[in-house]
C-alpha positions in Angstrom: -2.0 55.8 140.6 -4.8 58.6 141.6 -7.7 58.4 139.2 -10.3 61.0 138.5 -12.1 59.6 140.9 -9.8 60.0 143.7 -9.0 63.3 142.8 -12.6 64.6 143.1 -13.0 62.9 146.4 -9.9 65.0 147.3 -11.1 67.9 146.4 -14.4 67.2 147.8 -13.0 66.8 151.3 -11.0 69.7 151.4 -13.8 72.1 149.7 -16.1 70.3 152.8 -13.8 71.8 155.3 -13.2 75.2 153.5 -17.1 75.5 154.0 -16.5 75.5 157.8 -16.8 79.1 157.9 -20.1 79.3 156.1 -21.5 76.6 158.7 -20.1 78.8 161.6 -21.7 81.8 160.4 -24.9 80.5 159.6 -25.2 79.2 162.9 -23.8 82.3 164.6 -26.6 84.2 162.5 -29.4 82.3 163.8 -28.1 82.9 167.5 -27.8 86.9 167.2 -31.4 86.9 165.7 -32.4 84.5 168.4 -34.2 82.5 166.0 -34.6 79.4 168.4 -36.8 82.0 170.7 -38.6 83.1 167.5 -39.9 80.2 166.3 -41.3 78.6 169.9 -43.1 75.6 170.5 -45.4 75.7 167.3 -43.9 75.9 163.4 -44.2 79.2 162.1 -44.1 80.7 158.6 -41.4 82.8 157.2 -43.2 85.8 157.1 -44.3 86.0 160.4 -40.8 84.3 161.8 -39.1 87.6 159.4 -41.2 90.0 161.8 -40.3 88.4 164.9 -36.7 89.1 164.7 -36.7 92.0 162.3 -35.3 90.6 159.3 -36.1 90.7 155.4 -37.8 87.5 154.9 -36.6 86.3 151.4 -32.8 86.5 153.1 -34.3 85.0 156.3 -35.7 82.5 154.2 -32.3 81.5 152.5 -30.6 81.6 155.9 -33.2 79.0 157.6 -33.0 76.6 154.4 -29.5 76.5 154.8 -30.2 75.7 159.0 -32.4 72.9 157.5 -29.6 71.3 155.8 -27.2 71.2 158.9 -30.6 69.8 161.2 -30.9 72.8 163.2 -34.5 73.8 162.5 -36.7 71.6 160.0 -39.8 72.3 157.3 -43.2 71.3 158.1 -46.4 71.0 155.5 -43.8 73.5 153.1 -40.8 75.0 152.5 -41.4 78.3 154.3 -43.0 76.7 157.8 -40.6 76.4 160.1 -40.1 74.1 163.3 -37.5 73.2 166.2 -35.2 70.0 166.0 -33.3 68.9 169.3 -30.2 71.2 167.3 -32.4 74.3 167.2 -34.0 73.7 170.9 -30.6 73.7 172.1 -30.1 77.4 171.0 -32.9 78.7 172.8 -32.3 81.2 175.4 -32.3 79.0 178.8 -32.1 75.5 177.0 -30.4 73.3 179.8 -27.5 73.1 176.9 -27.0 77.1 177.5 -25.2 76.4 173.5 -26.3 80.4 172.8 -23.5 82.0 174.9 -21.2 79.6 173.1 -22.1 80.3 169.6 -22.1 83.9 170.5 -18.8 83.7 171.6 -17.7 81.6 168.3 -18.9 84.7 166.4 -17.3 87.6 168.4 -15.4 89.2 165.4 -11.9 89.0 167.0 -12.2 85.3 166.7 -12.7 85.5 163.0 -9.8 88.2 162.7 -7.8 85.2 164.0 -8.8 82.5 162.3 -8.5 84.3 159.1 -5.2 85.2 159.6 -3.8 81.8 161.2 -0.4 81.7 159.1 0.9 85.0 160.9 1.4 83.7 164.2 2.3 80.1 162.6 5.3 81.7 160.8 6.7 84.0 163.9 5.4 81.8 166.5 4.0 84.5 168.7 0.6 84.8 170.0 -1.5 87.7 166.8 -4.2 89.3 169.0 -1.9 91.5 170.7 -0.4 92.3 167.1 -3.9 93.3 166.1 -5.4 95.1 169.1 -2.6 96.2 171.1 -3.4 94.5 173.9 -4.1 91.3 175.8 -7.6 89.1 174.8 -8.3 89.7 179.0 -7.0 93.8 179.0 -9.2 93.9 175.9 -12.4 93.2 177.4 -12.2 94.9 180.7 -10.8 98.4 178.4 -12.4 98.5 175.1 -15.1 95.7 174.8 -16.7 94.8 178.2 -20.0 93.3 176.6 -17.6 90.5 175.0 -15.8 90.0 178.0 -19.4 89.3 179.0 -20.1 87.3 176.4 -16.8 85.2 177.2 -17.6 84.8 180.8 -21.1 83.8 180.2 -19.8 80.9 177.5 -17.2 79.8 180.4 -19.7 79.6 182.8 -22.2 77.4 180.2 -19.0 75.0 179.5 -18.0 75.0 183.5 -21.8 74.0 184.5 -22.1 71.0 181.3 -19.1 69.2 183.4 -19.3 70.3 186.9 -20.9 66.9 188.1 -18.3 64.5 186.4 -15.3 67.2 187.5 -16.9 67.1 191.3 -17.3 63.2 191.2 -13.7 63.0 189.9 -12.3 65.6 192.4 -10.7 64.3 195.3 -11.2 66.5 198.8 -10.0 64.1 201.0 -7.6 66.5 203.8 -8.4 69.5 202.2 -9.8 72.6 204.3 -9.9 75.4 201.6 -10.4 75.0 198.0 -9.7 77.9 195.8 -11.0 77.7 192.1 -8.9 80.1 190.0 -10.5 82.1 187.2 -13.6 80.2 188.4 -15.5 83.1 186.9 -19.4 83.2 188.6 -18.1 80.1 190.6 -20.1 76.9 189.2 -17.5 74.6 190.4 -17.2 76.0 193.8 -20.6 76.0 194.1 -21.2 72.7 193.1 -17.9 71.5 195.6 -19.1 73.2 198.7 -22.7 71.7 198.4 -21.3 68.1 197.6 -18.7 68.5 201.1 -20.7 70.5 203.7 -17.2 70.9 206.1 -15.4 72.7 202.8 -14.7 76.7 202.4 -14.3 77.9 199.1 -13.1 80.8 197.4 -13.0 81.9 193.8 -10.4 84.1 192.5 -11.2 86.0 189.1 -10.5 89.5 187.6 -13.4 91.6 189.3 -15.9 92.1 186.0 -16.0 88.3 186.1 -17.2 87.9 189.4 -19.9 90.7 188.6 -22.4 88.0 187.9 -21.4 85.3 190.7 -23.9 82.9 192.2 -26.3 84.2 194.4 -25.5 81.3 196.3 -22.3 82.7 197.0 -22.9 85.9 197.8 -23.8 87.8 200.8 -27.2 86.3 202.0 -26.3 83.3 200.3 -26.8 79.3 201.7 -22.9 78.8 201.0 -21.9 82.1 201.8 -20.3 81.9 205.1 -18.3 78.9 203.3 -17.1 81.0 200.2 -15.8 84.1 199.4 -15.0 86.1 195.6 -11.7 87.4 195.6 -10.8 89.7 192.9 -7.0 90.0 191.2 -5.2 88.9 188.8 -3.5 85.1 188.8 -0.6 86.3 186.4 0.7 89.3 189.6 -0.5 87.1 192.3 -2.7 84.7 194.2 -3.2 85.5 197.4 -5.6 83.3 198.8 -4.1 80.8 201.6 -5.7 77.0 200.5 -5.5 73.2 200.4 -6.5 73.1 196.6 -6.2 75.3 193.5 -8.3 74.2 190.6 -7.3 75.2 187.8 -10.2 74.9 185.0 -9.6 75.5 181.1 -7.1 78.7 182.6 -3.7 77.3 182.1 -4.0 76.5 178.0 -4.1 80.3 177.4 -0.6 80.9 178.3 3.4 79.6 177.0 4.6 77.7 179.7 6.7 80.3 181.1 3.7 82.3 182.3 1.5 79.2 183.1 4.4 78.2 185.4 4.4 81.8 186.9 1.1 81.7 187.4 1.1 78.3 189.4 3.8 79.7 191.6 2.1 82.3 192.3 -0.8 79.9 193.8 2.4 78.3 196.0 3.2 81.3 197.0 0.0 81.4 199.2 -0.3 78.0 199.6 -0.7 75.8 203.1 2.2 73.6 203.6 1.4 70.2 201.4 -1.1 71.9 198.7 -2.3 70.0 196.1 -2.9 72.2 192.1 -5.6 70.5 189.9 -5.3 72.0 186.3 -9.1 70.5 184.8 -8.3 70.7 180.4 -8.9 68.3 177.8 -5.8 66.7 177.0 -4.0 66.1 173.5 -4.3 63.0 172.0 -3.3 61.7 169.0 -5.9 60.4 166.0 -9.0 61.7 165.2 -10.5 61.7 168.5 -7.7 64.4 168.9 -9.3 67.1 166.6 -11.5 69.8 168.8 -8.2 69.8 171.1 -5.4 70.3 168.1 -7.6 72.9 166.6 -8.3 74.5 170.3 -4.5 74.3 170.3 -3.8 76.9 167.2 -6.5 79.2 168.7 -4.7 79.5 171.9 -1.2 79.9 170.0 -3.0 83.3 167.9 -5.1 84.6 171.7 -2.0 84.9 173.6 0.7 82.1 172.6 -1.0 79.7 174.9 -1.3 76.1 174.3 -3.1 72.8 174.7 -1.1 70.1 176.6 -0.6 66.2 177.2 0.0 64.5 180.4 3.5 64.6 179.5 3.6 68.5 179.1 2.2 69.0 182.1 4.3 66.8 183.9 7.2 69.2 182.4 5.0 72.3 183.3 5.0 71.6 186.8 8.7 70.8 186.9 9.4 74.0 185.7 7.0 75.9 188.2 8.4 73.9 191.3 5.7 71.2 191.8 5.9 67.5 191.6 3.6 65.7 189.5 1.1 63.2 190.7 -1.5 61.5 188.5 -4.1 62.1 185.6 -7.8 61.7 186.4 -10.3 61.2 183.7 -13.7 62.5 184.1 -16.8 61.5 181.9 -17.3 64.9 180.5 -14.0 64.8 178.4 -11.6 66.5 181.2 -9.0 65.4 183.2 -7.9 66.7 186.3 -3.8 66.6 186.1 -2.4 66.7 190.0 0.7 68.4 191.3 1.6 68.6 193.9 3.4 72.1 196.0 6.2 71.0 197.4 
């Protein structure tokens, strides 16, 4: 029997995750003021933290005692001093964490179109953002909204650089001539794989605005550069870049598996007899542990009808693009790197 007790723990949870929203844009808030730069290395009082980023203070005041109650930012001597936490540190323009490019991202108002609106593409089963802006998430940004195409790439590149060590221990070269990262935006990975294996070449292949902001390293004049080149095109028409390796890194969940598996033939297409594909995603799981990915899942269905996979839906992915299926490898960032194998 459920007792009054039970019932207000219910509804307790469930009003705890309807307040997800308010947490995100609270957050999101104190990244577009840049309050983490604002408030520095010494606490600082309302007033003068209200002048910094051109707020009202009374409503800046409300917003930073809610950041107190989620430990980003903390009180010192009163209640209208304010100082960092390691939370708030991390949002600071530059923090090794680079978390500002994410949260910007997490805010871009698209996103919360989507979210808001989560049943639509649940009931009809087809991807909402081209419903609501005509277009592809990728057209999008390069035709109406560059500066959040920006935004995205900048937010790829912070999550590519947080695991390019484990991904680059994980990632086996041995044979391979030519790797070629695919939507390797301003080519972390690369980067980091051609410095690790001095006898390696190395190319990334991204739509051209993404490869606007490319390592210097990479570029003409660069140390790597007469080991890499940035290729611009589009992976869904082609690939054409001859290689050993394609890497494949957080690209393939944002499509259905029929374009996923055009796109991956279209990197054998090019290929050098005996190619290896490494697509580098977090994997579904089942349990708790499971969570970010399921809910990355639903936000890929309402982008573009993509989808998060398991080992065992890749292994049917690559069946249906031609390849054969080789292993799992789990990195200590959280990735795996799923090998096929072009036959």
């Amino acid at each position: 029997m459920t007792t009054s007790t039970d019932r207000q723990s219910i509804t307790n949870q469930i009003m705890q995750f309807l307040t997800g929203k308010e947490i995100s844009g609270a957050v999101v808030a104190a990244a577009e003021l840049r309050l983490a730069d604002a408030v520095g290395d010494e606490p600082v009082g309302i007033d003068e933290l209200a002048t910094k980023v051109g707020a009202d203070p009374d409503a800046l005041f409300r917003l930073m005692r809610a950041l107190t109650t989620l430990g980003v930012f903390r009180t010192v001597g009163d209640e209208r001093t304010f100082a960092h936490t390691d939370l708030s540190a991390g949002l600071r323009s530059g923090a090794p964490e680079r978390l500002l490019d994410m949260v910007l991202l997490e805010g871009a108002e698209w996103g919360w179109k989507l979210s808001s609106r989560l049943a639509e593409p649940v009931r009809s089963g087809r991807p909402l953002f081209p419903q609501l802006y005509g277009k592809d998430l990728f057209s999008y940004f390069m035709e109406d909204e560059p500066e959040a195409g920006a935004v995205f790439d900048r937010a790829m590149t912070a999550i590519s650089e947080a695991a390019v060590g484990p991904i680059v221990d994980a990632l086996d070269v041995t044979g391979v001539g030519k790797v070629v990262d695919v939507g390797g935006g301003q080519g972390s990975i690369i980067r980091a794989v051609l410095q690790r294996n001095p006898g390696l070449r190395g190319a990334v292949f991204d739509i051209e605005p993404a490869l606007y902001d490319a390592h210097a390293e990479l570029r003409e004049g660069g140390e790597l550069a007469d080991r890499a080149e940035l290729v611009a095109g589009d992976c869904r028409e082609s690939i054409p870049v001859a290689a050993d390796l394609y890497l494949f890194k957080h690209v393939l969940h944002m499509w259905d598996d029929v374009a996923a598996a055009a796109i991956l033939r279209n990197a054998a297409a090019s290929a050098n007899p005996g190619a290896r594909v490494i697509a580098i995603e977090q994997l579904v799981t089942e349990g708790p542990e499971g969570q970010y990915v399921a809910l990355l899942d639903l936000h890929m269905l309402a982008v573009g009808g993509g989808r998060a996979r398991s080992a065992a839906d890749f292994a049917r992915l690559f069946e249906l693009a031609g390849l054969k299926f080789s292993k799992v490898t789990a990195t200590a960032a959280g990735d795996s790197l799923v090998e096929g194998v072009i036959s």
